[in-house]
FIDRENDREN-653858 format. One record per atom (N, C-alpha, C): residue number from 0; atom name; x, y, z. Coordinates in steps of 0.001 Angstrom, whole numbers. Layout:
<pts>
   num   atome         x         y         z
   NUM      CA         X         Y         Z
...
</pts>
This chain:
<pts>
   num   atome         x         y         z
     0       N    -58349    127563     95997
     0      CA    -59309    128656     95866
     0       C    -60727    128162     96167
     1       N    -61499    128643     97060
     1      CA    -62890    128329     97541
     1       C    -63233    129890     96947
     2       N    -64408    130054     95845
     2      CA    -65476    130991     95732
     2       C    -64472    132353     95934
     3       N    -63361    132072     94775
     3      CA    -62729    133495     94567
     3       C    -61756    133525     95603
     4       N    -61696    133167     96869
     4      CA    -60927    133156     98010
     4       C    -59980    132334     98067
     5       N    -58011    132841     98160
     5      CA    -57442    132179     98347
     5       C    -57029    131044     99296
     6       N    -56458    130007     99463
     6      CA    -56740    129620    100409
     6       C    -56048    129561    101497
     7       N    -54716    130001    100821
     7      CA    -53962    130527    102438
     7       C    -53857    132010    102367
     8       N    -55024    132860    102899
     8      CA    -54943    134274    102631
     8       C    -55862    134554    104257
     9       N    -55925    136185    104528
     9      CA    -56241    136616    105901
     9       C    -57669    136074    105546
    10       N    -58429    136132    105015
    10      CA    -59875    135876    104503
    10       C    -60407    134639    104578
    11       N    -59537    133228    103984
    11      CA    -60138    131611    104099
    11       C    -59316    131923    105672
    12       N    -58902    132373    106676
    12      CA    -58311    132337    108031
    12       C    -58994    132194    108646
    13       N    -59813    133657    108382
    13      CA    -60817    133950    108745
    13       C    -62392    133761    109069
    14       N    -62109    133106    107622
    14      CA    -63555    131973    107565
    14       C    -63517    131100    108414
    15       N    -62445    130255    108453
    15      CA    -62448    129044    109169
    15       C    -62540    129179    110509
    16       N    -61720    130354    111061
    16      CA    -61841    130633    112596
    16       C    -62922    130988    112783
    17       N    -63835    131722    112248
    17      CA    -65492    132134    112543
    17       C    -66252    130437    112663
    18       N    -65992    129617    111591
    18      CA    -66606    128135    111214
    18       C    -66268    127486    112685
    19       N    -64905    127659    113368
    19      CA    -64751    126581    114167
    19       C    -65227    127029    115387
    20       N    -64952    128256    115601
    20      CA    -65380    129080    116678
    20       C    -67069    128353    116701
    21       N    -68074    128980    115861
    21      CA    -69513    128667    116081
    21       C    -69313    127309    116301
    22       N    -68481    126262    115771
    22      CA    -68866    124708    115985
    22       C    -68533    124818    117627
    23       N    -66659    124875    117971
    23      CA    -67088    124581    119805
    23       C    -68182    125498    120494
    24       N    -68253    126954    119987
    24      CA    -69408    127214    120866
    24       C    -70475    126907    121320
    25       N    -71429    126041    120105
    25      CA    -72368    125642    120125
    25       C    -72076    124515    120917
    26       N    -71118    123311    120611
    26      CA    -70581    122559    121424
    26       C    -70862    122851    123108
    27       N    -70249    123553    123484
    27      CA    -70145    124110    125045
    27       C    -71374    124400    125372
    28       N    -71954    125313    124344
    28      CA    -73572    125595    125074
    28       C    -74521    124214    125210
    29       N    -74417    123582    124168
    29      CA    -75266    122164    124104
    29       C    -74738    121303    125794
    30       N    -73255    121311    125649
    30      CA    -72874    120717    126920
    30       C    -73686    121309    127924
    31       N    -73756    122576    127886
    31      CA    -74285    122854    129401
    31       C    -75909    123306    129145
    32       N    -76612    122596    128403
    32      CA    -77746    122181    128149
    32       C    -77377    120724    129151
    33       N    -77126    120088    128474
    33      CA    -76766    118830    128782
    33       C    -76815    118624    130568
    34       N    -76130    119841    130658
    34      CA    -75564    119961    132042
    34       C    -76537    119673    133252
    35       N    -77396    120442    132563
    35      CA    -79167    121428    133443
    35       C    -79723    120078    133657
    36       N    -79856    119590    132686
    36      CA    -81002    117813    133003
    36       C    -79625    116970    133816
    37       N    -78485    116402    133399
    37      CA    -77973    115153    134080
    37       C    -76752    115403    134835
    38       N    -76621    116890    135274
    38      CA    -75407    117128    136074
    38       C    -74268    117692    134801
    39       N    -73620    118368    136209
    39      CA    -72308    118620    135281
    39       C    -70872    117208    135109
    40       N    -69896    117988    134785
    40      CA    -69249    116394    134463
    40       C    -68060    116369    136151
    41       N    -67868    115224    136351
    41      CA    -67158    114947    137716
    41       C    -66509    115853    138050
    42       N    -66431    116412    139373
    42      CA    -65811    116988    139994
    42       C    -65765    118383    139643
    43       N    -66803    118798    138331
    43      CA    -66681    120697    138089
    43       C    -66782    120939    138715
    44       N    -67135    121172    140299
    44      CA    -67434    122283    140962
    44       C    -65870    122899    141358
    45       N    -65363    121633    142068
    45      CA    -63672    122107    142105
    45       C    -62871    122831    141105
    46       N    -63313    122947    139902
    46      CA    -63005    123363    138689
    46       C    -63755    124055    138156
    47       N    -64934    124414    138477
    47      CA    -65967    125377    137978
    47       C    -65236    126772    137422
    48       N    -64205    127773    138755
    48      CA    -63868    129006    138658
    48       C    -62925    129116    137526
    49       N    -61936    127871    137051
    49      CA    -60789    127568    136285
    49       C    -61701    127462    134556
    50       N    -62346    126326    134939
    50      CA    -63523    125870    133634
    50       C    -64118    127416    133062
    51       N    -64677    128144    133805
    51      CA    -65594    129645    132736
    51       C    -64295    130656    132578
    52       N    -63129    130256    133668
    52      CA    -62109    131526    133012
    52       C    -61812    130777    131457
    53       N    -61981    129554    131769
    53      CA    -61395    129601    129919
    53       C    -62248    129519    129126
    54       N    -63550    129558    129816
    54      CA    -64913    129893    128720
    54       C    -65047    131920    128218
    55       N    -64679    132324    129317
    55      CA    -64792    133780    129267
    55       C    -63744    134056    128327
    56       N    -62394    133592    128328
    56      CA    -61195    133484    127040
    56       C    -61236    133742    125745
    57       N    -62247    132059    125856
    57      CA    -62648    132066    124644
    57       C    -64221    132801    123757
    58       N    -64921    133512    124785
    58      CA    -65372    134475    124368
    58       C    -64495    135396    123709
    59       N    -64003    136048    124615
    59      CA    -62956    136921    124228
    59       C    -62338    136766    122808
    60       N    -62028    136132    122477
    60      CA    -61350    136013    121438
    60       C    -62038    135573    119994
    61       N    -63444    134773    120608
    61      CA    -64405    135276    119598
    61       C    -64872    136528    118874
    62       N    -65198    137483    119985
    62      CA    -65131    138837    120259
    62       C    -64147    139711    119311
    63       N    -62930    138872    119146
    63      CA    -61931    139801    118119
    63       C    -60583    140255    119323
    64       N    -61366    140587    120406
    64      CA    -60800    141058    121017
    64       C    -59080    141053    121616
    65       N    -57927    142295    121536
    65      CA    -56744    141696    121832
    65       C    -56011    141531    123414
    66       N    -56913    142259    124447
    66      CA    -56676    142253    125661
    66       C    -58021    141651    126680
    67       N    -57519    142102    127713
    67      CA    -58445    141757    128827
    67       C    -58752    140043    129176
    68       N    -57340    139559    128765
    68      CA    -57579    137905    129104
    68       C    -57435    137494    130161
    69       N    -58127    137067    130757
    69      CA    -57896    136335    131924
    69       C    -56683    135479    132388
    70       N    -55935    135703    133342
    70      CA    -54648    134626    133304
    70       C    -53827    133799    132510
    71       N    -53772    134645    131507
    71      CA    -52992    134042    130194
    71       C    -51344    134846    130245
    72       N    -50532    133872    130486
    72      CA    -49216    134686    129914
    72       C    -49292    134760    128126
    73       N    -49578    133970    127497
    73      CA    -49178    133711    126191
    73       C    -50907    134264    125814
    74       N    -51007    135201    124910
    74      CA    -52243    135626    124436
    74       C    -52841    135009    122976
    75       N    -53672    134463    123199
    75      CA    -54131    134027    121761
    75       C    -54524    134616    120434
    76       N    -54298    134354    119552
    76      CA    -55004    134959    118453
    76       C    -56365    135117    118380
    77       N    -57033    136323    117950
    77      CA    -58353    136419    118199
    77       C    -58717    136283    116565
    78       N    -60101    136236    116919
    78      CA    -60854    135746    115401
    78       C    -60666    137622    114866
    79       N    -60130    137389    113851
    79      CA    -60151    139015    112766
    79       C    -61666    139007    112226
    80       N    -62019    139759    112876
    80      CA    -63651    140162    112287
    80       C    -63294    140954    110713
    81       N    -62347    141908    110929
    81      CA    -62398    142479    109778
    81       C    -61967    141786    108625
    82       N    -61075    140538    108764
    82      CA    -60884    140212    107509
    82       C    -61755    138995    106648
    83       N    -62765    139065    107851
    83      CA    -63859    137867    107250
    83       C    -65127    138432    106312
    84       N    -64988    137976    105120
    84      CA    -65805    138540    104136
    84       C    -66921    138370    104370
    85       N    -67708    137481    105214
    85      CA    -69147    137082    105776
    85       C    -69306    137482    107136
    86       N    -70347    138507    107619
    86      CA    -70156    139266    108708
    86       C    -71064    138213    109464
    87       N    -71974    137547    108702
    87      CA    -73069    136503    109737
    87       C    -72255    135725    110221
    88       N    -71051    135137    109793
    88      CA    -70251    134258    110334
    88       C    -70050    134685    111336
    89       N    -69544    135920    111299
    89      CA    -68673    136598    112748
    89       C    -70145    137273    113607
    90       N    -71258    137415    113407
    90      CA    -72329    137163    114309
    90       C    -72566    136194    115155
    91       N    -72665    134914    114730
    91      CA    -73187    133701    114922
    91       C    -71575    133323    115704
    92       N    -70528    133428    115555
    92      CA    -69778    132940    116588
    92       C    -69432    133605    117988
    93       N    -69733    135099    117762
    93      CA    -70489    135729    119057
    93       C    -71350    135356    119578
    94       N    -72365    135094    118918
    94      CA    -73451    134821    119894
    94       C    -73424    133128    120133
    95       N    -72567    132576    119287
    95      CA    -72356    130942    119970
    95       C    -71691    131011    121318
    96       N    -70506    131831    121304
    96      CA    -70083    131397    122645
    96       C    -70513    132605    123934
    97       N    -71335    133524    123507
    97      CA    -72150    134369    124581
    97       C    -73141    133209    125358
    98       N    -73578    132606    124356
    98      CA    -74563    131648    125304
    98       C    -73722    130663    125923
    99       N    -72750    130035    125039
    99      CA    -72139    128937    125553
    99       C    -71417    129662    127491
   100       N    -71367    131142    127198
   100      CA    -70755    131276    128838
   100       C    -72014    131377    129656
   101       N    -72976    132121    128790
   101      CA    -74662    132195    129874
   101       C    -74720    131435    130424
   102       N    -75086    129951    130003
   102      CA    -75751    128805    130479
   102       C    -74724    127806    131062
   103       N    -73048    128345    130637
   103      CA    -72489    127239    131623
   103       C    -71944    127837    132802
   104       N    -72306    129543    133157
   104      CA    -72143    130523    134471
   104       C    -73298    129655    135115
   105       N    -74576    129378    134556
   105      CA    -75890    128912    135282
   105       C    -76056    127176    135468
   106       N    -75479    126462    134439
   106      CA    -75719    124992    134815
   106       C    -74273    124333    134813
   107       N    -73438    124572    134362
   107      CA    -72003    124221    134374
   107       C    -71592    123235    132790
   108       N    -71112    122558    133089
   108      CA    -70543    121793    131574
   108       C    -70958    120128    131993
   109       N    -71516    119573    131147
   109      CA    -71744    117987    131162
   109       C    -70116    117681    130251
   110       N    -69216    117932    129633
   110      CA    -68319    117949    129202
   110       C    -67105    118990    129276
   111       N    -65663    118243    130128
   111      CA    -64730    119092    130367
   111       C    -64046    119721    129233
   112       N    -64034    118689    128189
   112      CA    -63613    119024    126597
   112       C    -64398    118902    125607
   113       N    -64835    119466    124162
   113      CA    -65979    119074    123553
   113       C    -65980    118978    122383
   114       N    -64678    119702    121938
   114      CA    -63764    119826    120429
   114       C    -62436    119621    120331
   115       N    -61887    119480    119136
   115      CA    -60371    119252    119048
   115       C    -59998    119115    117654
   116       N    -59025    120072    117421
   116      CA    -58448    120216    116078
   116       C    -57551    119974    115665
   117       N    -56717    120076    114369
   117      CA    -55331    119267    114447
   117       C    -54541    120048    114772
   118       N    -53620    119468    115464
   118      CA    -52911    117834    114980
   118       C    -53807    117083    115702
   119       N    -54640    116148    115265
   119      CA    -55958    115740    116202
   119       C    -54921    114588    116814
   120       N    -54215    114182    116437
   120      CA    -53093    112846    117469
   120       C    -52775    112758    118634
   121       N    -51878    114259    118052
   121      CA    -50871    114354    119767
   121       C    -52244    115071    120872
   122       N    -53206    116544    120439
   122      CA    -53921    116929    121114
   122       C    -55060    116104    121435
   123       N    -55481    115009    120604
   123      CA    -56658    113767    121122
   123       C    -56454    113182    122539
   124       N    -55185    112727    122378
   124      CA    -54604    111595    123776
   124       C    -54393    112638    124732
   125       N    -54038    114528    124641
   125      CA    -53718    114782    125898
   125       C    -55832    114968    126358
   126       N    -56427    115322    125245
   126      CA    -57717    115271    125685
   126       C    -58290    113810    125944
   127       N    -58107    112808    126386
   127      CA    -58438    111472    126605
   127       C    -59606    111035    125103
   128       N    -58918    111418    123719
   128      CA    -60266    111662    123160
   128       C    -60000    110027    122393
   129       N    -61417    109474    121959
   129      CA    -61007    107849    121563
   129       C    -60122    107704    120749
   130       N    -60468    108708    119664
   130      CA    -59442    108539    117994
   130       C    -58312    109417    118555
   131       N    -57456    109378    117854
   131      CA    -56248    110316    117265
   131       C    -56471    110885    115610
   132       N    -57549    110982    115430
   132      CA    -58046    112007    113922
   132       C    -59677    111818    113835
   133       N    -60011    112576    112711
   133      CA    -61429    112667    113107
   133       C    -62459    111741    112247
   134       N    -62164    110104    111710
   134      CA    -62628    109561    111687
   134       C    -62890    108852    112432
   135       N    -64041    107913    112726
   135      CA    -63781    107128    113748
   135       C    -63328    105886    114043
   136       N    -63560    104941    114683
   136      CA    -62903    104196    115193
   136       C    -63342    102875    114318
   137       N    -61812    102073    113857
   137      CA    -62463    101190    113013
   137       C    -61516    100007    113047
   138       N    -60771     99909    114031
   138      CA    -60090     98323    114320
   138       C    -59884     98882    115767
   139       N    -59674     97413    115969
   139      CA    -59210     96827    117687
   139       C    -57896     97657    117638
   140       N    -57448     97701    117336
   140      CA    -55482     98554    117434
   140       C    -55498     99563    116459
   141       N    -54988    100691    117098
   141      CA    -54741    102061    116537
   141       C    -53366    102096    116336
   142       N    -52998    102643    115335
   142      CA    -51408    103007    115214
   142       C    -51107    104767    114365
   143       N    -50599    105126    115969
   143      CA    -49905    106516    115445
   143       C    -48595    106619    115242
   144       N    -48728    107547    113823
   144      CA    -47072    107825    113730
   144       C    -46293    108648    114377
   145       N    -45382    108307    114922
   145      CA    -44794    109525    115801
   145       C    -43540    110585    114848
   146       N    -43632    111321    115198
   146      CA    -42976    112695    114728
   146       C    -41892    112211    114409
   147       N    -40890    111908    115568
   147      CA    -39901    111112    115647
   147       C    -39267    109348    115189
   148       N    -40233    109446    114568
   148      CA    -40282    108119    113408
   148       C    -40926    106743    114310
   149       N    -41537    105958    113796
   149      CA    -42026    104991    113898
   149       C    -43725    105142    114395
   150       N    -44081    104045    115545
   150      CA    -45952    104464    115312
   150       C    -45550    103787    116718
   151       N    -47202    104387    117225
   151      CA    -47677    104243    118668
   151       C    -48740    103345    118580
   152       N    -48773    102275    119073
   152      CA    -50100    101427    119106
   152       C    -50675    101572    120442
   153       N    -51918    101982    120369
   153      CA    -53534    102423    121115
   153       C    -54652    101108    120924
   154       N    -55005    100669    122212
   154      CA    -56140     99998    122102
   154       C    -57500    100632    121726
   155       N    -57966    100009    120989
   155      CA    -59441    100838    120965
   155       C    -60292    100634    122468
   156       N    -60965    101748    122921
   156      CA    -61100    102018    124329
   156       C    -62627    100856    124321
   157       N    -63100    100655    123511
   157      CA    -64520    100046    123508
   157       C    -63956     98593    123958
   158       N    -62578     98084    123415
   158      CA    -62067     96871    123996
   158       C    -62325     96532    125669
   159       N    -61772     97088    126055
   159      CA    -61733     96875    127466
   159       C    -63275     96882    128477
   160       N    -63755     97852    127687
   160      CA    -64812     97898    128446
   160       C    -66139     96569    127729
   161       N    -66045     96395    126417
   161      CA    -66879     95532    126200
   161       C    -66393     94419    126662
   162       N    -64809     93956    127045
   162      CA    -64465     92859    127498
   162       C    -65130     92778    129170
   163       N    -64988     93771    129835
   163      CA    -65505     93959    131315
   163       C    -66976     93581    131485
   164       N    -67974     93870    130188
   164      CA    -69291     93737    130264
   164       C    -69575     92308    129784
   165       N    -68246     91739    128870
   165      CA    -68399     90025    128866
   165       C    -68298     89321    130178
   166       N    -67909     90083    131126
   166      CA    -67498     89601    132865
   166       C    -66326     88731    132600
   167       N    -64935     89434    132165
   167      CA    -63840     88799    132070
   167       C    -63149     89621    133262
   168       N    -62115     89351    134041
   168      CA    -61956     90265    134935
   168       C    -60427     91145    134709
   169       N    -59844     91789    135451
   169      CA    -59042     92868    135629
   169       C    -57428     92322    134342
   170       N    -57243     90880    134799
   170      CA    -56096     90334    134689
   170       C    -56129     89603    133174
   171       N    -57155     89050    132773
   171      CA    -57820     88294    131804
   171       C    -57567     89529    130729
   172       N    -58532     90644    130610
   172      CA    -58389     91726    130146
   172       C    -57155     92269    129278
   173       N    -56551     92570    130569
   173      CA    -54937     92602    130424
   173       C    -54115     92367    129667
   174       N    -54347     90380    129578
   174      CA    -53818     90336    128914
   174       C    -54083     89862    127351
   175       N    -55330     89675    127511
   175      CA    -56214     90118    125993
   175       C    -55597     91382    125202
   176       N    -55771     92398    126018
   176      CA    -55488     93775    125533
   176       C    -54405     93667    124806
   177       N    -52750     93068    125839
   177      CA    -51327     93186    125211
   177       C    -51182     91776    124134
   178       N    -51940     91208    123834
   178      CA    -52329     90197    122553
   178       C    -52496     90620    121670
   179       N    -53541     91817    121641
   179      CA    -54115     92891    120323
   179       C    -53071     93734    119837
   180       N    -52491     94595    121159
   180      CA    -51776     95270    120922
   180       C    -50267     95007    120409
   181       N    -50205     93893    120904
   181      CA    -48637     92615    120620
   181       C    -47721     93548    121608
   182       N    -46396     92555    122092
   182      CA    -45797     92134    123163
   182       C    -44660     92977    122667
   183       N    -43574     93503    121702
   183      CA    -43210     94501    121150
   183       C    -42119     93356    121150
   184       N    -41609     92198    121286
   184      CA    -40850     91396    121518
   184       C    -40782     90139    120586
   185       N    -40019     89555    120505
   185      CA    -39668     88337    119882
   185       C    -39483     87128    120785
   186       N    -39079     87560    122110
   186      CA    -38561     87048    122914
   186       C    -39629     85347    123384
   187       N    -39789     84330    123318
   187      CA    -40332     83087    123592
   187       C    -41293     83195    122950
   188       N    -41869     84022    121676
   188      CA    -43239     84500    120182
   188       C    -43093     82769    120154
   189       N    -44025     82498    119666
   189      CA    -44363     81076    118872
   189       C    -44089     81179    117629
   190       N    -43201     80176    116908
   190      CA    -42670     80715    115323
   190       C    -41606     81500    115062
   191       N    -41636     82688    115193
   191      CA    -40397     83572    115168
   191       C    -39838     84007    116702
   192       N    -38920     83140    116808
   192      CA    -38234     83748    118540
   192       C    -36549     84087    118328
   193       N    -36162     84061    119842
   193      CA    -34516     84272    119305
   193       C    -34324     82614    118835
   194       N    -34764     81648    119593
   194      CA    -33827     80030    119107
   194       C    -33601     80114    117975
   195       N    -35590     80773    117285
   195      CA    -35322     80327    115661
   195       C    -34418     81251    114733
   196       N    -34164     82689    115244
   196      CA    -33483     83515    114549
   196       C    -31957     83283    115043
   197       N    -31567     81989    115818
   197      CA    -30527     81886    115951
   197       C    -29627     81057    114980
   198       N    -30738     79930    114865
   198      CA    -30744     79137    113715
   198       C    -30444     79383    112457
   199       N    -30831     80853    111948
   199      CA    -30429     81715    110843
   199       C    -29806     82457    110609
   200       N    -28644     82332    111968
   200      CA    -27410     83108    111751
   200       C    -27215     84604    112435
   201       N    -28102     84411    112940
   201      CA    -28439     85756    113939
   201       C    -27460     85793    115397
   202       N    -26739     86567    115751
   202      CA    -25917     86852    116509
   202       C    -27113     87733    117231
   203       N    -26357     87744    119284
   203      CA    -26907     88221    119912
   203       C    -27114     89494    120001
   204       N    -25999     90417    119259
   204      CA    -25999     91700    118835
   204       C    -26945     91901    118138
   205       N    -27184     90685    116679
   205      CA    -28724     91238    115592
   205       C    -29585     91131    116068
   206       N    -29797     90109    117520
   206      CA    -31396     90239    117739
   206       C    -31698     91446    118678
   207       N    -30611     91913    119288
   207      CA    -31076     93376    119721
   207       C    -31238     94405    118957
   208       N    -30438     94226    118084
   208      CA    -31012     95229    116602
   208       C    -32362     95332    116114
   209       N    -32917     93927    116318
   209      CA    -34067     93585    115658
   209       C    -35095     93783    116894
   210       N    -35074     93169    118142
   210      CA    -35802     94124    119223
   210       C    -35966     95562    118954
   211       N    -34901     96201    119496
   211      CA    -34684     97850    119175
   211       C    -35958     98270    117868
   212       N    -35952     97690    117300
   212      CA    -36797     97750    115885
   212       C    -38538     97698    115729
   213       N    -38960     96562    116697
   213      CA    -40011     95915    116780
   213       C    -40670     96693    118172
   214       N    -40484     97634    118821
   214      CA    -41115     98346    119511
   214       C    -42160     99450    118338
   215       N    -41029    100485    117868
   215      CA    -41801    101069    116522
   215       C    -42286    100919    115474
   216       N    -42082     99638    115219
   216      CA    -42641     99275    113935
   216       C    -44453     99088    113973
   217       N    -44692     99194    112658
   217      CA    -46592     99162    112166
   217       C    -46207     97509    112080
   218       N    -45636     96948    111883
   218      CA    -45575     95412    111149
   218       C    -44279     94620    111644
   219       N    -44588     93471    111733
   219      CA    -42866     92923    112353
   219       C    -41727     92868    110643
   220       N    -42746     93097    109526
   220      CA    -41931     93157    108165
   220       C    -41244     94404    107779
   221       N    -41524     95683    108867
   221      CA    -40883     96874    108990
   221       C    -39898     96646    109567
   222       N    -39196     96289    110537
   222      CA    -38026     95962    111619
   222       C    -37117     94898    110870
   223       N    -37673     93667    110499
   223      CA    -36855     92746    109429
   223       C    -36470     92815    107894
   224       N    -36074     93892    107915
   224      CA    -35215     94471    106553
   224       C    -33654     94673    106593
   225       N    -33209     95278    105103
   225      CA    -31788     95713    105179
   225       C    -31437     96665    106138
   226       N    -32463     97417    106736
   226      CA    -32021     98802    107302
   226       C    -31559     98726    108652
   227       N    -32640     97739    109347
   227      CA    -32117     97210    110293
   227       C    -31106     96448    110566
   228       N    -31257     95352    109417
   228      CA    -29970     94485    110213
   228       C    -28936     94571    109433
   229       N    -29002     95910    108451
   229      CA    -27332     95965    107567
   229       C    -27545     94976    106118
   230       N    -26640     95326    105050
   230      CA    -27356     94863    103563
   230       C    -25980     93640    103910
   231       N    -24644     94263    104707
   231      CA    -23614     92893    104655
   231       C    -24721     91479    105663
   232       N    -24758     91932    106676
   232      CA    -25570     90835    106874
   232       C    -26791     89934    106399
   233       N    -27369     90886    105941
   233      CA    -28671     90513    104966
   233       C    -27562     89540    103704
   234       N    -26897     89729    102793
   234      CA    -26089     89153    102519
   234       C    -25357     88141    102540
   235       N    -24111     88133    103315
   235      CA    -23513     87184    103592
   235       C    -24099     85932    104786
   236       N    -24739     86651    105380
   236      CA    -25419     85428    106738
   236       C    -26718     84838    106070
   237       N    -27784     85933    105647
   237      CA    -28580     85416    105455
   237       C    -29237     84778    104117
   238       N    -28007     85393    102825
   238      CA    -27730     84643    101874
   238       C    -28937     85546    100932
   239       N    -29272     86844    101092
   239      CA    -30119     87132    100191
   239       C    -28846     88191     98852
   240       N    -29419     88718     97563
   240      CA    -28641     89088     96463
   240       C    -28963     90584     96575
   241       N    -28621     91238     95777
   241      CA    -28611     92995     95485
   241       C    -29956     92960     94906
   242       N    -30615     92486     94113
   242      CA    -31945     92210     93314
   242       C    -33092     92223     94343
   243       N    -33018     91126     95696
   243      CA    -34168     90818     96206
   243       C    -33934     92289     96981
   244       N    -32766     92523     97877
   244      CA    -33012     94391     99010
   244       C    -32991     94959     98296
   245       N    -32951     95244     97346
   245      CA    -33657     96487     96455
   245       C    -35021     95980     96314
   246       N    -35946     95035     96587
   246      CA    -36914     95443     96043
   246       C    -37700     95632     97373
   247       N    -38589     96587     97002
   247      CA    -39653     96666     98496
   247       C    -40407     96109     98884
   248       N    -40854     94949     97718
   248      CA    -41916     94549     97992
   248       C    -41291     93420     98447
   249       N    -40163     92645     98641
   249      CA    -39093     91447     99145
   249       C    -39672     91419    100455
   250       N    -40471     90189    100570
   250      CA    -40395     89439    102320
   250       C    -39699     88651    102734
   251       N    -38540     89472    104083
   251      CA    -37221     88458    103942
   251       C    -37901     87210    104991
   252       N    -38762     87667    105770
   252      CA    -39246     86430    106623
   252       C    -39660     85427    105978
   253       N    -40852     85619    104975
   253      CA    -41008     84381    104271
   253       C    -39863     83390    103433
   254       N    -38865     85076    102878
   254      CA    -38077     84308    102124
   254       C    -36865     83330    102834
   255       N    -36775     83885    103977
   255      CA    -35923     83348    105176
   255       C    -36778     81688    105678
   256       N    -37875     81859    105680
   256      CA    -38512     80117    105947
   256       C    -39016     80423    107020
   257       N    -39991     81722    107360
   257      CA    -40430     82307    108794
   257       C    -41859     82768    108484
</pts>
């Protein structure tokens, strides 16, 4: 409940779509402020006619409005004026994106994209945007979780380029980058490889188990558990009890001599 207002009701909907609406609008208009002094962004002109149909859209739908969309098979939800208890809201996001189409019909967009909401993950990366959520950026390696279980590791984009401005070149880079990001492999690792996991009883079948594993994993201590390599093997090969895989906090690598 925000100020009497439920919060999944037509009304906090409402609010929020008026709130986000004025944020990209203003967004877009500032861009094409932006635009007027240092150009628009690469190649709009080829994209100019495509770029304001989806500025005119999203007027539209500021507007309230349920027709007259421009080349849309699938029609969007429009902002409900009526069910927003604050009518300045639903002023101010009219007139955010009235200007935002004025001035980018007249100077174009210094930015092809300028907002993004959740799922900020999956829609960040198709917008080339740095983060995947809306804090910012705060280690060398990003890790997203994927839907479908496990995580995606992302270089932070400032890597590469501050490495380029150290004058390291194309290849150097490279392979800096897949260092940070790690090699998703075991395969010739220093310390933990197949020789040494052979040594511990590991059959050529478990270390593909354990590959298979170490692509998705946040940690190489996610992939080297019971789940992966089975509680009989964990067991009998590798000699651990019912006490230590039950517990979660059990590190079989260390406890293994790794």
């Amino acid at each position: 409940m925000t100020s009497g207002i439920p919060y999944d009701s037509a009304e906090s909907r409402a609010i929020c779509g008026a709130i986000t609406a004025i944020m990209t609008g203003v967004s877009y208009a500032t861009s094409a402020e932006m635009a007027k002094e240092l150009g628009a962004f690469p190649d709009y002109e080829r994209n100019a006619e495509a770029m304001l149909k989806v500025m005119r859209n999203h007027k539209r739908a500021a507007e309230g409005l349920a027709e007259g969309y421009e080349g849309l098979s699938t029609l969007p939800v429009p902002l409900d004026h009526d069910a927003c208890p604050d009518r300045n809201l639903i002023a101010r996001a009219v007139a955010a994106w009235s200007n935002a189409v004025a001035l980018g019909e007249s100077h174009g967009y210094r930015n092809a994209q300028a907002s993004v909401i959740a799922p900020t993950g999956t829609i960040g990366l198709v917008m080339d945007c740095d983060t995947t959520g809306i804090e910012p950026d705060f280690a060398l390696v990003k890790f997203k979780k994927l839907a479908g279980g496990g995580y995606f590791k992302i270089i932070n984009r400032a890597v590469p380029e501050a490495l380029e401005t150290l004058g390291y070149d194309e290849a150097q880079i490279a392979e800096i980058i897949a260092h940070a990001v790690g090699h998703g492999t075991l395969a010739e690792a220093p310390g933990i490889n197949h020789e040494a996991l052979r040594e511990k009883g590991f059959t050529d079948d478990k270390i593909a188990e354990l590959e298979a594993g170490l692509a998705a994993a946040f940690d190489i201590k996610f992939a080297v558990n019971k789940f992966t390599l089975g509680e009989e093997f964990c067991k009998d090969v590798l000699g651990f009890d019912e006490v230590q895989l039950a517990d979660f906090n059990f590190d079989m690598l260390a406890a293994a001599g790794r």
